[in-house]
C-alpha positions in Angstrom: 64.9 47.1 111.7 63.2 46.5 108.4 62.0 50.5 109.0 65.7 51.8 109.7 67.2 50.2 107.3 64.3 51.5 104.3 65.2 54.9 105.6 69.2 54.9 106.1 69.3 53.5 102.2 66.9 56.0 100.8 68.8 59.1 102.5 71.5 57.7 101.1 70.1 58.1 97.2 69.1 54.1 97.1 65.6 52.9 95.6 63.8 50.9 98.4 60.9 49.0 97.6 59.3 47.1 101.1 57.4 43.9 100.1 54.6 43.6 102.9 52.0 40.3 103.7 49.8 42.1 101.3 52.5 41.6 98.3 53.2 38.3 98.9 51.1 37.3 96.1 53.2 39.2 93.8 56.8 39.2 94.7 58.5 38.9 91.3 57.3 41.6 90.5 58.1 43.9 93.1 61.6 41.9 93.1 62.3 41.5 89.6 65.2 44.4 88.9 66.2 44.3 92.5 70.5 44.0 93.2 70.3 42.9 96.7 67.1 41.9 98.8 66.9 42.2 102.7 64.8 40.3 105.0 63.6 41.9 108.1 60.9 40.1 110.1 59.3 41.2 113.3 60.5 38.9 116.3 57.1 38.1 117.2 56.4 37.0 113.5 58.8 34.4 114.1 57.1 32.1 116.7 
């Protein structure tokens, strides 16, 4: 979902920036001048 939505908000002329396990380290940065966040996590992540 986390995929659709990235691309559905670009097309329509939004700046999307996906935080991944390899950014956890650094999330206020990547979040800092952010309006809204989203959280989409894999089912499977989830057990």
């Amino acid at each position: 979902m986390g995929k659709l939505f990235s691309r559905l908000f670009r097309l329509s002329g939004y700046e999307v920036y996906s935080l991944s396990e390899q950014d956890w380290d650094r999330p206020n940065e990547l979040l800092a001048n952010a309006a809204v966040v989203m959280i989409s996590v894999p089912i499977h992540a989830t057990l």
